[in-house]
N, C-alpha and C positions, 0 to 999 in steps of 0.2 A: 503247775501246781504250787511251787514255789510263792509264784508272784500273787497268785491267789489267796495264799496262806497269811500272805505279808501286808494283806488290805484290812485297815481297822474295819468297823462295821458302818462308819459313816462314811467313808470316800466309796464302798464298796454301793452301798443307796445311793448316793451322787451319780456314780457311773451307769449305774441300769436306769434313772431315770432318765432318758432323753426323750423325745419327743418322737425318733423312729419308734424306738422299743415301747412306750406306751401307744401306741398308733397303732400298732400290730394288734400288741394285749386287744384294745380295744376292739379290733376287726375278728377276734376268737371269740370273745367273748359274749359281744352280739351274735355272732355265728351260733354259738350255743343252744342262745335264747331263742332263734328263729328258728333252732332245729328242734326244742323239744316241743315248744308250742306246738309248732303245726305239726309234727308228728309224732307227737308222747301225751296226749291227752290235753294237750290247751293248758298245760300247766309251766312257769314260768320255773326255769332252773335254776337262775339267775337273783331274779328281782323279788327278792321275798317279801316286797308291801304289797306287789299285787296278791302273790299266796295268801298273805295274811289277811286281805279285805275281803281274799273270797271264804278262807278259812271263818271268819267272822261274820259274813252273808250266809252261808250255807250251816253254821250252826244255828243264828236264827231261825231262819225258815225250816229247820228240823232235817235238811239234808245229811242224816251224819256222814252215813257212806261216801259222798261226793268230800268233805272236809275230812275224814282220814285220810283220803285220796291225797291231801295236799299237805297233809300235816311231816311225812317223811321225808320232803322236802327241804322244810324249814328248821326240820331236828337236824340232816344232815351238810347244811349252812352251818349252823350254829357252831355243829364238829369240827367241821373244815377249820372255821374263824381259828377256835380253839387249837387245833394242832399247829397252824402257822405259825400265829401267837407263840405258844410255847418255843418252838425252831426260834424265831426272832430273840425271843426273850436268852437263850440259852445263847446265842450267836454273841448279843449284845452284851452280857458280862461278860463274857471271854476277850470281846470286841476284836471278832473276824467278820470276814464276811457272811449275811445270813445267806441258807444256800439257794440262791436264784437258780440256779440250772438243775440241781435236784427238784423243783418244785412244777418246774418246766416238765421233767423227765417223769416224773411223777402222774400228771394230767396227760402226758402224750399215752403213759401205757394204760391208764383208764380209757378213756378213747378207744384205744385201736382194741380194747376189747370188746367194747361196745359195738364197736363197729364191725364186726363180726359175727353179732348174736342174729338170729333169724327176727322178720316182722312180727313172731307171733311172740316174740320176749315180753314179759309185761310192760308197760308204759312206768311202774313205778321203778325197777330196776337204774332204769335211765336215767327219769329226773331225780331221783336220791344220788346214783354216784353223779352225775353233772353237777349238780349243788354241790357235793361236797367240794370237787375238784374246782368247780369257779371259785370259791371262798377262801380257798387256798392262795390262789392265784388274786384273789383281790385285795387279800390281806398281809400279801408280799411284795405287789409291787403297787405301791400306794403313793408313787411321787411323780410329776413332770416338772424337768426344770424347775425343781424348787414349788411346786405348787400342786398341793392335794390333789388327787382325779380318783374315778373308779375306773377299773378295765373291762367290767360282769354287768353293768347298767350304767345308767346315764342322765340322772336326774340333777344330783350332785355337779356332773360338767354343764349341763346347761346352765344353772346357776352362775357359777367363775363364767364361764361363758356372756353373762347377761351382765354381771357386775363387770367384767372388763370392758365390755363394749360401752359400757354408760359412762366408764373411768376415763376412756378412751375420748368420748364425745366431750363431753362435761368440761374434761380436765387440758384440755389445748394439745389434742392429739399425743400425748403419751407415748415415747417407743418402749416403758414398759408396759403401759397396758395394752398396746399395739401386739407384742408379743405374747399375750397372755392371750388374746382374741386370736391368735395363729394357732395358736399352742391345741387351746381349747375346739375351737372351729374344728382343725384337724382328727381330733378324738372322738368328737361329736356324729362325723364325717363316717369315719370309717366306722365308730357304730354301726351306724345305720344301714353301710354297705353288709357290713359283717351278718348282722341279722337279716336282712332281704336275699343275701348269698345262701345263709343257713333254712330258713325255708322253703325257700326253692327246692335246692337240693331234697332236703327230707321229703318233699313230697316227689320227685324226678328221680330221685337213685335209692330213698328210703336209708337205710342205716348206714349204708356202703357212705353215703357223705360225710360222713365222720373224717374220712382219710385228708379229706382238704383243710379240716381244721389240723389233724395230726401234720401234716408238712407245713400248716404255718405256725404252730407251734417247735417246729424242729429248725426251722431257718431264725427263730426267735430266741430259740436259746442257742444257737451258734453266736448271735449280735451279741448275747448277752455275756455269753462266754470270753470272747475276743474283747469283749467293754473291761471286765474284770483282769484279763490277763495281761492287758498290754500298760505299760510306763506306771507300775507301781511305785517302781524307787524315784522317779521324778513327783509323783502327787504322796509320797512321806515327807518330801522336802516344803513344798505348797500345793496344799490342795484345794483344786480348782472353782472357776465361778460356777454354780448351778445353770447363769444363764446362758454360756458359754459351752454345754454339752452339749444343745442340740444340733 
């Protein structure tokens, strides 16, 4: 706890971004989105531009019932952003560390309640708390090696993704853009497994699947834990390269 205490709020961001610990985030967070889609109503818990074009399709066409459907959603995004936010903001005048492992431990017992409830639980129960709890989670850990990503969707990484691989071409094989196409790739990656994991499951085990995000959420904040507590009083004295954590 000590050495925790003794981390300003910017080495302690240095240290949880690496490139495992965002790799993970990202394999939850698409797990998320594959599990509520395909078994909470087609509705994305995650990625609130799809909600918002359907919210906007289905008030046209006069569906309102179908777009309240989706409208608690993107209130309880919104809340999430908002309380992280604040944690941040409070961490950073103080300048300790903002609380990564609370925020961890925080989505793990959302979860495992959810994952508990019976098939016949509403559909909106789920994707409200799942949105709030990714939102949390994306608006905490918001770095790899020194470069923006999301951990809850993936539009954003494709991007860095698409501009490092052109930096990469273009620019006479770059080993930093070479590492940013690793970096990116990687995240991209384990999206994709995370979400195709997450639906499966929801339809093969139904809510019980929840448990496999809850343990890679708990081995994730162990890395994160163990990132924060080790060689503090070495990184007070120099604190390290960003490109050098992963």
């Amino acid at each position: 706890m000590d050495a925790l205490a003794s981390l300003t709020f910017e080495e302690a961001r240095l240290r949880v971004g690496t490139l495992g610990i965002g790799a993970l985030l990202a394999a939850a967070g698409g797990f998320l989105d594959g599990f509520t889609y395909v078994g909470h109503g087609h509705v994305f818990a995650n990625a609130m531009t799809g909600n918002v074009v359907l919210l906007g399709i289905n008030c046209l066409s006069g569906s309102w019932r179908t777009a309240l459907h989706l409208l608690p959603a993107i209130l309880a995004f919104v809340v999430g952003v908002c309380v992280s936010h604040a944690m941040q903001l409070r961490s950073k005048r103080r300048d300790v560390s903002a609380p990564y492992p609370a925020v961890l431990l925080l989505e793990i017992c959302i979860l495992l309640i959810l994952s508990l409830l019976p098939l016949t639980a509403p559909d909106i129960l789920f994707t409200t708390s799942i949105a709030f709890a990714a939102s949390v989670q994306v608006q905490t850990f918001r770095e790899v090696n020194g470069h923006v990503f999301n951990s809850t969707f993936t539009t954003g990484n494709l991007r860095t993704l698409s501009e490092a691989a052109l930096d990469w071409f273009l620019e006479g094989h770059s080993p930093k853009a070479a590492r940013v196409v690793r970096d990116f790739s990687t995240i991209c990656a384990a999206f994709l497994a995370g979400a195709a994991s997450g639906g499966y499951g929801a339809q093969k085990f139904g809510n019980r699947t929840l448990w496999c995000d809850v343990i890679l959420l708990a081995i994730i904040a162990i890395f994160v834990q163990s990132r924060l507590g080790l060689r503090s009083i070495v990184w007070r004295t120099a604190p390290p390269d960003p490109e050098t954590l992963s």
